[in-house]
C-alpha positions in Angstrom: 0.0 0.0 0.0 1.2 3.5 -0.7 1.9 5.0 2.4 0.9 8.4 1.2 -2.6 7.8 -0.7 -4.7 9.3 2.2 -3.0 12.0 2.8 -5.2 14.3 2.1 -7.9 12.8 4.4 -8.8 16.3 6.5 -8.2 16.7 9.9 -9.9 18.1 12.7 -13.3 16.9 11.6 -15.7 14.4 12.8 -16.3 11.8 9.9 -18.8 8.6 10.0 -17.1 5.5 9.3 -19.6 2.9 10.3 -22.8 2.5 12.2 -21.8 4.1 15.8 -18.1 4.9 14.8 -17.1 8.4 13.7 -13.5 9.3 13.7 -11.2 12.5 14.0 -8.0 13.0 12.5 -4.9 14.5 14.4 -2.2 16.6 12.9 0.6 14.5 13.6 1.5 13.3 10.3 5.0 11.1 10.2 6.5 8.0 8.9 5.9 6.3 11.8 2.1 7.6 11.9 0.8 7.6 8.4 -1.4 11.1 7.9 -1.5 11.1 12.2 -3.4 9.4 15.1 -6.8 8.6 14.2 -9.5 9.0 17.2 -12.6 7.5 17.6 -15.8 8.2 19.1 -18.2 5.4 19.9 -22.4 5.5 20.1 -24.9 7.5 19.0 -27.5 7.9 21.1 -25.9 11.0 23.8 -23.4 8.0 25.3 -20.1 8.0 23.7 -16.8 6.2 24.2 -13.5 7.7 22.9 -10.7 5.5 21.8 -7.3 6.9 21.3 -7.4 10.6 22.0 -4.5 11.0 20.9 -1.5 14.0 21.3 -2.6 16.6 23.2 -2.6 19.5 20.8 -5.3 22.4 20.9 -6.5 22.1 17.5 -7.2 18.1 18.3 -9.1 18.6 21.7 -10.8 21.3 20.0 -12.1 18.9 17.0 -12.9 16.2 19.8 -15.3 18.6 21.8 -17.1 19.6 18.6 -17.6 16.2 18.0 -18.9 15.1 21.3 -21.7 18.4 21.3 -24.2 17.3 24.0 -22.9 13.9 24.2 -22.1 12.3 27.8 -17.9 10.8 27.5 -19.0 7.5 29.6 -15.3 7.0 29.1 -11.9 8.0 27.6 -10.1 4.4 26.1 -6.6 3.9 25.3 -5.0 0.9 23.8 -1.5 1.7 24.7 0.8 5.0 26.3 2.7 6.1 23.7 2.7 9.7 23.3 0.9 9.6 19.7 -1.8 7.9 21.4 -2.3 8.6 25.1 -1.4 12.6 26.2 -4.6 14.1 25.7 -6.8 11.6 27.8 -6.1 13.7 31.0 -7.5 17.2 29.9 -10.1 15.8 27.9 -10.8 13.9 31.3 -10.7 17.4 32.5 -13.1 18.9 30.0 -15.9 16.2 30.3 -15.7 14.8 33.3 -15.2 11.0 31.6 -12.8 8.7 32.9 -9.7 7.4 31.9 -9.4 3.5 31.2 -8.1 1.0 29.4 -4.5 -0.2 29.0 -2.4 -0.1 32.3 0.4 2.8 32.8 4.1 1.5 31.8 6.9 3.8 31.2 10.3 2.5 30.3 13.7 3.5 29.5 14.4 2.0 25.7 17.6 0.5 25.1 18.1 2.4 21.6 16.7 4.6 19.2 12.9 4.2 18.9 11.2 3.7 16.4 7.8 5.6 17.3 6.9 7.7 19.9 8.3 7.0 23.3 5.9 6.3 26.5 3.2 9.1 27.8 4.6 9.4 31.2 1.7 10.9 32.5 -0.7 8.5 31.8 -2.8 7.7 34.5 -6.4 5.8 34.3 -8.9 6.0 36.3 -9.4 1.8 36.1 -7.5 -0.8 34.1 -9.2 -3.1 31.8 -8.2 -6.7 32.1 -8.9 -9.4 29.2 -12.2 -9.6 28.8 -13.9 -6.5 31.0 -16.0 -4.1 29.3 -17.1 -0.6 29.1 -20.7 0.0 28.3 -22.8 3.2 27.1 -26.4 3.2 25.6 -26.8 0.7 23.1 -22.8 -0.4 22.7 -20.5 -2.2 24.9 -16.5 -1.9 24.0 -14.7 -5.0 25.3 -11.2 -5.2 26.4 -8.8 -7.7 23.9 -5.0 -8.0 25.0 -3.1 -7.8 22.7 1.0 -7.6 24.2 3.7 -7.0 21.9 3.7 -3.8 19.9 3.8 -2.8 24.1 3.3 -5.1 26.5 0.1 -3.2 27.8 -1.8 -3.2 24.1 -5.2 -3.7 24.2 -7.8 -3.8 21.4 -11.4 -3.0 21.9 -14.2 -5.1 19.8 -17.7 -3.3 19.7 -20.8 -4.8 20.9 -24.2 -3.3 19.9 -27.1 -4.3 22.3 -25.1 -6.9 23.0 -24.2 -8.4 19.9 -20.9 -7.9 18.3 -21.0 -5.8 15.5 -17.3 -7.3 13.8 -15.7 -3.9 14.5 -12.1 -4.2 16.4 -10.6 -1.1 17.3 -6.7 -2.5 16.7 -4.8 0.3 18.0 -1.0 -0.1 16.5 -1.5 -4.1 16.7 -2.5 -4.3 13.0 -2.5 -1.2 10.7 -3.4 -1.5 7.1 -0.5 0.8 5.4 2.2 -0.9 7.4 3.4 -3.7 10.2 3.7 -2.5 13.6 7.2 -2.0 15.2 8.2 -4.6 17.8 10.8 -2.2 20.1 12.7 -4.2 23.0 13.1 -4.8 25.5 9.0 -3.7 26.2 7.9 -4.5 23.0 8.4 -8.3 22.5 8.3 -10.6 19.1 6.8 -13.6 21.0 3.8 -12.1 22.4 3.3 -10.4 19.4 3.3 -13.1 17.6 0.9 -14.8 19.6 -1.4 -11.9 19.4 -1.4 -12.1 15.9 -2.9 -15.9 16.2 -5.4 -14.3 18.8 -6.9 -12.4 16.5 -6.8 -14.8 13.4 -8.9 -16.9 15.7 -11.6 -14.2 16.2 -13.7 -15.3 13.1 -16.4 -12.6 14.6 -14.1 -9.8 13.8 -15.0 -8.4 10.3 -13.2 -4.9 9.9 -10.1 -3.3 12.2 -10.6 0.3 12.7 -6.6 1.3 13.3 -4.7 4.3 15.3 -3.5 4.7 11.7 -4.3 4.5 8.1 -7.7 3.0 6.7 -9.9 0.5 7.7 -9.4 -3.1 7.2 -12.5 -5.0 5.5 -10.7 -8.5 5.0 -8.9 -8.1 8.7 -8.3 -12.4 8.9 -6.6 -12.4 5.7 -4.0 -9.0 6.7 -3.4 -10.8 9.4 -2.0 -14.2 7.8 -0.2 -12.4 5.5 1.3 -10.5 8.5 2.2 -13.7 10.1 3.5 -14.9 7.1 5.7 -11.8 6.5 7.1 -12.0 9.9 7.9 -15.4 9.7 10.1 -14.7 6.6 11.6 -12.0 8.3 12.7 -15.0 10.6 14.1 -16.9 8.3 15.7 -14.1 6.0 17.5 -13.1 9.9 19.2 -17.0 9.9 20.2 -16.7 6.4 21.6 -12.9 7.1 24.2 -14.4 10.4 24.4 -17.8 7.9 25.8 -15.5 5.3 28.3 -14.0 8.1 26.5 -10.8 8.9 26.5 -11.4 12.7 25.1 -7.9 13.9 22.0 -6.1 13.4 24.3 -3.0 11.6 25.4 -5.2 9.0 22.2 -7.5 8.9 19.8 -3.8 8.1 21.3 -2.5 5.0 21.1 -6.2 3.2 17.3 -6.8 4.4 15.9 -3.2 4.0 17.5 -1.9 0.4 15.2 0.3 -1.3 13.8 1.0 2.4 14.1 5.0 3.6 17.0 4.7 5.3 15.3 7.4 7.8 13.4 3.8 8.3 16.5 1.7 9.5 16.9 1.9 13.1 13.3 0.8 13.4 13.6 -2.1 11.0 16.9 -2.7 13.4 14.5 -2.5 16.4 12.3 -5.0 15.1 15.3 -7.3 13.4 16.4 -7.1 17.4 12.7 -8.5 18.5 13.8 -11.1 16.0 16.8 -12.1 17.3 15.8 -12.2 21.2 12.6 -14.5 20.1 15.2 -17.3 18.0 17.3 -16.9 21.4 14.1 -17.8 23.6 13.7 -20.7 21.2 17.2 -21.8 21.2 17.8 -21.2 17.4 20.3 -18.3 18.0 23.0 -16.9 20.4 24.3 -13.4 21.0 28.0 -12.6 22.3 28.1 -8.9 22.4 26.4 -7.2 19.3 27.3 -10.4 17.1 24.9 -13.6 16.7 25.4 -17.0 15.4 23.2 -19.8 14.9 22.4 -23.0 17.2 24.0 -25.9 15.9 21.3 -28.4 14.9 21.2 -31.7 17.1 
């Protein structure tokens, strides 16, 4: 997918995407955030949910209150704390009165250069959604799916109307339509994401993936094999890369990612590094220093 077809989606206004779903558009445009963080707004009859408020920038808040007129915030959702995603929940907490919940609070010290926007460390919600738990409003119910990996506190949200899912799954950065997510040790973690990934294949309920970013997904089982699948050659292109005799991530990069903006690299590195620690887990590969090698067989 082009990465820059939408880009002239407009921000700052309330659009209807699907029965209860509007969403609002932040300026906060970027390579790691498509045309910016998309917000959305849940239910339609004077009960809303919002997931993702997103950066906390005037001109966003502003749109958000203008979208929510007369409407009661039963609650402000967020499927993870980083910055593109989390900042604005406290004053627009402070504006309606809603509060906070969803993913837990994490902040953590990265051990190199990120690849997205580093943790909100002001986050704090009101109550943290486990597996499973729900928030409800007139007519809709939003219902907590972890998903660890992209962060180890991701959540998704699947929308229930009168108590029957509708097939909408708010992904956050789990799965995105115009690109895969970044997988950032030492919180992000290739394992669980992995295993969130066959979560959500499972889910045959779940018929479109409203993303933090980029356009909705109507065939959301099929992305997500092929995202598996991708990842799983990344795997094996990593073993032939240290096969090959390029033992660190610096060397491994350049050969894996040509034609790639190399403004790109260090977060393709972050996510070769998720790699790497997930083939140590399985016994597969072993580091000394910044070189790996493989496991002998047998």
């Amino acid at each position: 997918m082009n990465a820059f077809t939408e880009i002239d989606r407009p921000y700052a206004v309330a659009e209807s995407i699907g029965p209860l779903v509007r969403r609002v558009l932040a300026r906060n445009p970027s390579p790691f955030t498509f045309t910016g963080t998309q917000t959305y707004l849940v239910g339609d009859r004077g009960e809303v949910a919002v997931i993702d408020p997103g950066p906390d920038e005037a001109e966003h808040l502003d749109a958000l209150m203008a979208a929510i007129g007369a409407d009661r915030v039963v609650a402000i959702c967020c499927t993870h704390t980083h910055r593109d995603h989390s900042p604005a929940a406290a004053p627009l907490s402070a504006l309606t009165g809603a509060p906070v919940v969803g993913c837990a609070p994490l902040v953590l010290s990265d051990d190199g250069p990120r690849a997205d926007a580093s943790f909100d460390a002001d986050y704090a919600p009101d109550r943290v959604l486990a597996d499973g738990e729900t928030v409800t409003g007139k007519g809709w119910t939003l219902r907590a799916v972890a998903t660890p990996g992209h962060t180890s506190n991701h959540l998704c949200f699947a929308l229930e109307q009168d108590g029957t899912p509708t097939g909408a799954l708010f992904t956050g950065d789990h799965v995105m339509g115009w690109s895969t997510s970044v997988v950032s040790p030492p919180d992000g973690d290739m394992s669980d994401y992995m295993a969130s990934l066959a979560r959500l294949y499972e889910r045959e309920q779940d018929t479109v993936y409203y993303p933090a970013h980029g356009p909705a997904v109507d065939k959301p089982r099929q992305l997500v094999r092929g995202m598996i699948g991708h990842r799983r050659q990344r795997e094996r292109q990593i073993l032939r890369q240290i096969e090959a005799g390029h033992a660190t991530i610096a060397a491994m990069v350049p050969q894996m990612y040509k034609g790639v903006d190399e403004r790109l690299w260090p977060a393709a590195g972050r996510s070769v590094l998720a790699h790497l620690i997930d083939l140590e887990k399985r016994g597969l590969a072993l580091r000394d220093g910044d070189a790996w090698t493989l496991v002998a067989a047998g």
